[in-house]
C-alpha positions in Angstrom: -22.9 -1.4 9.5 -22.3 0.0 13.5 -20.7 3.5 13.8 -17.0 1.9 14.2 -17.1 0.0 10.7 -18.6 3.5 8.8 -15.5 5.2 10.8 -13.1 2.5 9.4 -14.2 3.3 6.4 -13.9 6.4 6.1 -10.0 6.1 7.3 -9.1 3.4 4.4 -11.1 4.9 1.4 -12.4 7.7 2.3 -16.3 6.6 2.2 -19.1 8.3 4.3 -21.9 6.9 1.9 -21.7 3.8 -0.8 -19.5 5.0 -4.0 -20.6 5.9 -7.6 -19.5 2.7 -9.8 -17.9 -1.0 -8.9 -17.9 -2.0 -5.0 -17.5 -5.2 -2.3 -17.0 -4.0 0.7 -16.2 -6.6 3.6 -16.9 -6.3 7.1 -15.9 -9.2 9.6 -15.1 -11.9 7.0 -17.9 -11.6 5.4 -19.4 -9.4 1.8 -21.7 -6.8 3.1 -22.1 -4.7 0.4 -21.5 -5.1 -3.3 -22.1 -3.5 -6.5 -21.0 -4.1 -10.2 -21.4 -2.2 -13.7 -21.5 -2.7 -17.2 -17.8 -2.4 -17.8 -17.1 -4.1 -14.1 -18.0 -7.6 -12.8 -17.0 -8.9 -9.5 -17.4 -12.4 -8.8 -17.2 -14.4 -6.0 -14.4 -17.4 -5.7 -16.1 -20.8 -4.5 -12.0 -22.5 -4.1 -10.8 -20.0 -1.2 -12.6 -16.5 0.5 -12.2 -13.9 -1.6 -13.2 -12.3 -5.2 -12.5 -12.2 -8.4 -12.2 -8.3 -10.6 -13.1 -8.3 -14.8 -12.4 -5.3 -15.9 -13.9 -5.4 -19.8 -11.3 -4.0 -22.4 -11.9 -0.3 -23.2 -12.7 0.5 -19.6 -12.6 3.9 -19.1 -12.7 6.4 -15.9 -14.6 3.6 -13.8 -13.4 2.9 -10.1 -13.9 -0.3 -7.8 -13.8 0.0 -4.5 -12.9 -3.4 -1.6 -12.1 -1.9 1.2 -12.2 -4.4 4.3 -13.0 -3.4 7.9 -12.6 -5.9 11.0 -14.6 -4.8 14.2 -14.5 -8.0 16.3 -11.7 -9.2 18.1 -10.1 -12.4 17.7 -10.8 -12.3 13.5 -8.4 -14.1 11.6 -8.9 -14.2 7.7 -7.3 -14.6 4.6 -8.0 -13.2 1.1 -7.2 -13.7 -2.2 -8.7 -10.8 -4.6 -7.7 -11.7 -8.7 -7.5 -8.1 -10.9 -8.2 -9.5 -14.7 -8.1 -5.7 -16.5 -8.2 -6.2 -20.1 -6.5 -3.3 -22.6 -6.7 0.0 -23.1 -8.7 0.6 -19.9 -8.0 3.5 -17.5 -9.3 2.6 -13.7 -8.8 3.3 -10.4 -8.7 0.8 -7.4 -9.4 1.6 -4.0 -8.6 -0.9 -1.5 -7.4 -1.2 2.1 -8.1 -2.5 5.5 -8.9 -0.9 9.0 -9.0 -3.1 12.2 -10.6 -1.9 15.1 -9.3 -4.2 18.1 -10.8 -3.3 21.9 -10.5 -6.9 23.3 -7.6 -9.5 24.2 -7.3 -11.7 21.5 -5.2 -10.6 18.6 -7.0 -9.8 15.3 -5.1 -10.1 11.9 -6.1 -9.4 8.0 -3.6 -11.3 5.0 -4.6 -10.3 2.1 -3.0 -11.6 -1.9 -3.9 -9.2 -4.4 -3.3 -10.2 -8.0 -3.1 -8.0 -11.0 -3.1 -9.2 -14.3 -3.1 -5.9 -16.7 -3.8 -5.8 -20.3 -1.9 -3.5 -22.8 -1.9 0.0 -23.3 -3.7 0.4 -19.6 -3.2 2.7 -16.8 -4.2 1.8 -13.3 -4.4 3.9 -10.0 -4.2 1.5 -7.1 -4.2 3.1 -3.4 -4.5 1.0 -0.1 -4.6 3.1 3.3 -4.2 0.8 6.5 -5.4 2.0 10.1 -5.6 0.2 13.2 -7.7 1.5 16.4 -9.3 0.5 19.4 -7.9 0.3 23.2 -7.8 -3.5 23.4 -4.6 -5.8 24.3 -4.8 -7.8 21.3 -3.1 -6.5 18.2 -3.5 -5.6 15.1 -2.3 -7.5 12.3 -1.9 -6.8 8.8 0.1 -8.7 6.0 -1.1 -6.9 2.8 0.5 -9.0 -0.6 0.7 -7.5 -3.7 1.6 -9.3 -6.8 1.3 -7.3 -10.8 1.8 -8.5 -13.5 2.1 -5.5 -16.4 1.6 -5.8 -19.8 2.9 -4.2 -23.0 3.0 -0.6 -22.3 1.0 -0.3 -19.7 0.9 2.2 -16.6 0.4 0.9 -12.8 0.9 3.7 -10.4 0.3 2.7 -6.8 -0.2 4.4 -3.5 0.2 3.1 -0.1 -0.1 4.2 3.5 -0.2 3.4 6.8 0.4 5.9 9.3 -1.5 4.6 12.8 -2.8 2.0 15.0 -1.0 -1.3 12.8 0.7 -3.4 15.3 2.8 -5.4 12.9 3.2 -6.0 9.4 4.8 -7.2 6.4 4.0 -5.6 3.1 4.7 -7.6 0.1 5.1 -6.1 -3.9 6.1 -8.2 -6.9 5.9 -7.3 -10.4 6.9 -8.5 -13.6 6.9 -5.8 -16.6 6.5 -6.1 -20.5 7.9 -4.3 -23.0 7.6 -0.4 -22.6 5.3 -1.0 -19.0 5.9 1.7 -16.2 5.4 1.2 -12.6 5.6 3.3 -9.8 4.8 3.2 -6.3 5.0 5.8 -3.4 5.0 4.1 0.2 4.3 6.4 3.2 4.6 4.8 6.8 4.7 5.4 10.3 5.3 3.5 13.0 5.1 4.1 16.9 5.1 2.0 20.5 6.3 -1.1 19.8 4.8 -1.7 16.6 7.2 -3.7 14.0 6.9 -2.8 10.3 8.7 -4.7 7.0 8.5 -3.7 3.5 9.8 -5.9 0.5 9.4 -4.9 -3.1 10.6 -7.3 -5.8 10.6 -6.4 -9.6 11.8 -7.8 -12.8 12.4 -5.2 -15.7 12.1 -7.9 -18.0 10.2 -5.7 -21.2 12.5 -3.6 -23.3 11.8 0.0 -22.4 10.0 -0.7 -19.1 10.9 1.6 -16.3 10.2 1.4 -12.1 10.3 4.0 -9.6 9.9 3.0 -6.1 9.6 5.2 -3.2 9.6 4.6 0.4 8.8 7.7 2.7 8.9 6.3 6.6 8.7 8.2 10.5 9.6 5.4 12.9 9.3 7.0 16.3 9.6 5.2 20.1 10.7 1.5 20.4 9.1 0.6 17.1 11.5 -1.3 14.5 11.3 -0.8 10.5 12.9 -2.9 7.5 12.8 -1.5 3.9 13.9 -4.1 1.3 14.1 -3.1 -2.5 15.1 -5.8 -5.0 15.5 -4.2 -8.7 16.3 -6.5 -11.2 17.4 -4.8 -14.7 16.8 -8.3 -17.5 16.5 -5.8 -20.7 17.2 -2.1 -22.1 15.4 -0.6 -18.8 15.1 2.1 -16.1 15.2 1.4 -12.5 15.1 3.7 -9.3 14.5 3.4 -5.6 14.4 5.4 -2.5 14.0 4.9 0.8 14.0 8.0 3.0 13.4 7.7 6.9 13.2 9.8 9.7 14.2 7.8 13.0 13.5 9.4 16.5 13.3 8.6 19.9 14.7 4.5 20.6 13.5 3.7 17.2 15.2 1.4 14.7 15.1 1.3 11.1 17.1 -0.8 8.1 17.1 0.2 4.5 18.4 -3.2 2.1 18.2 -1.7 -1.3 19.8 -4.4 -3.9 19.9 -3.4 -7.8 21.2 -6.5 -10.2 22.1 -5.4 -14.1 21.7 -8.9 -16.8 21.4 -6.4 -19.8 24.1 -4.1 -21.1 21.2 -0.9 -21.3 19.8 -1.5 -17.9 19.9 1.6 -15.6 19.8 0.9 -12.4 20.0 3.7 -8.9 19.1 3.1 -5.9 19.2 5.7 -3.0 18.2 5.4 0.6 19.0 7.7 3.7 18.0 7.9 7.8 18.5 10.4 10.2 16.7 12.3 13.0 15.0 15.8 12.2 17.4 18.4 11.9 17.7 20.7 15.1 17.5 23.9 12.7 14.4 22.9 11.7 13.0 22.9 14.7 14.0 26.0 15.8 12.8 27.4 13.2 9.6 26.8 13.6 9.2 27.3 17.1 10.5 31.2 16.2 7.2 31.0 14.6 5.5 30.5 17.5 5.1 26.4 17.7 5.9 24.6 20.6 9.3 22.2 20.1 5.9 18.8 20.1 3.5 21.1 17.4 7.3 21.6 15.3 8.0 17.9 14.8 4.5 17.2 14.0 4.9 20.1 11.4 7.7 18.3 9.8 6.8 15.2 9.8 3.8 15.8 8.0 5.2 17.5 5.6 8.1 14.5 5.2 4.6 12.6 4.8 2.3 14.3 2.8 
């Protein structure tokens, strides 16, 4: 791999060297890497590009790693990556994308990812998304996520994208058993005239299963955000989400939070709020020496972190 792939890398999972444990990592539509382990098979799919995750039962503190990296311009591609983790495992999933984009022609990564858990399971998923290069041609990413949770199990998700992504749409649904728990925390900036929409569907159908989503956002210039939250309460249940959003400059951003009760026992909130930084805070800062520019970075990485 050429210095701009290793630096992708390093910006969507956090890789200077191959991991310890499960890996495919894929550079310019194609497998470059891969590695698998006793508890941890990754095959690939011969009906459509893309791979296939086992995860044996009883999998315990093991980690798989895709991470994807474009580096020439013009790529178009489409993935479908299959999660099969059996019960009673406890894994963590790095994924995520990173396009580096220095010519004309647009470049663009959709990715389906499918998780079918097991019972009594707890998985870490995080996917980090970063765009670069001086080029005209975007860069495109339209990340899809769909879970599927069974009894009792645990699916805690992390996702970010804070630079360089022209435009997006980023996709969640999930269906959850009795006593599952999902929750995911969504961090996201957008700047220039980048466009960013974020839909999350999920059906508390188990008795005792519970979701908490939350949506942290900095939209900043002429960029234009949409949050979407659909929370549907089908048994004895807990359901929360948040959207929070800090708006500046000619920036634009829409929260749609919708919450539907078809049980008596379902417990449904949803909150959502947008507004600029406030000027005390600023000031504040800059007392302490920051300029008004070094202030709002301050903030907003705090509001991020």
């Amino acid at each position: 791999m050429d210095e701009i792939q290793k630096n992708l890398l390093e910006q969507v999972a956090g890789l200077h060297e191959m991991p310890e444990g499960a890996y495919n990592i894929r550079a310019n539509g194609k497998s470059v890497e891969r590695s698998t382990t006793a508890h941890i098979d990754i095959i690939t799919k011969t009906d459509k590009q893309g791979i296939d995750i086992v995860i044996k039962p009883g999998t315990k503190n093991e980690s798989v790693h895709i991470p994807v990296v474009l580096s020439q311009s013009g790529l178009t591609e489409m993935v479908y990556n299959d999660f099969y983790i059996g019960d009673d495992c406890d894994v963590t999933i790095i994924a995520g994308c990173g396009i580096h984009n220095s010519g004309d022609a647009d470049s663009k990564h959709d990715g389906i990812h499918s998780f079918y858990i097991g019972k009594n399971s707890h998985v870490k998923y995080v996917e980090k998304h970063y765009g670069s290069g001086d080029g005209r041609g975007e860069r495109i990413m339209n990340p899809e996520t769909v879970v599927d949770l069974g009894e009792n199990s645990f699916m805690e998700m992390e996702t970010v994208q804070i630079k360089g992504v022209d435009s997006t749409k980023r996709s969640t649904t999930a269906k959850l058993a009795d006593g599952s728990r999902l929750v995911v925390t969504e961090k996201l900036m957008t700047h220039g005239h980048q466009t960013a929409e974020t839909s999350f569907k999920v059906d508390l159908d188990g008795e005792g299963s519970s979701a908490n989503i939350i949506s942290r956002s900095v939209a900043r210039e002429d960029s234009r955000q949409v949050f979407l939250s659909k929370i549907n309460g089908n048994n004895r249940c807990a359901g929360h989400s948040e959207c929070d959003g800090i708006i500046m400059d000619n920036a634009k951003i829409s929260a749609i939070p919708e919450i539907t009760a078809n049980h008596l026992d379902a417990e449904l909130i949803h909150e959502a709020a947008i507004g600029k930084i406030a000027g005390e805070q600023i000031v504040k800062l800059m007392t302490l020496g920051l300029t008004e520019a070094e202030a709002e970075a301050q903030i907003i990485n705090g509001f991020l972190k």
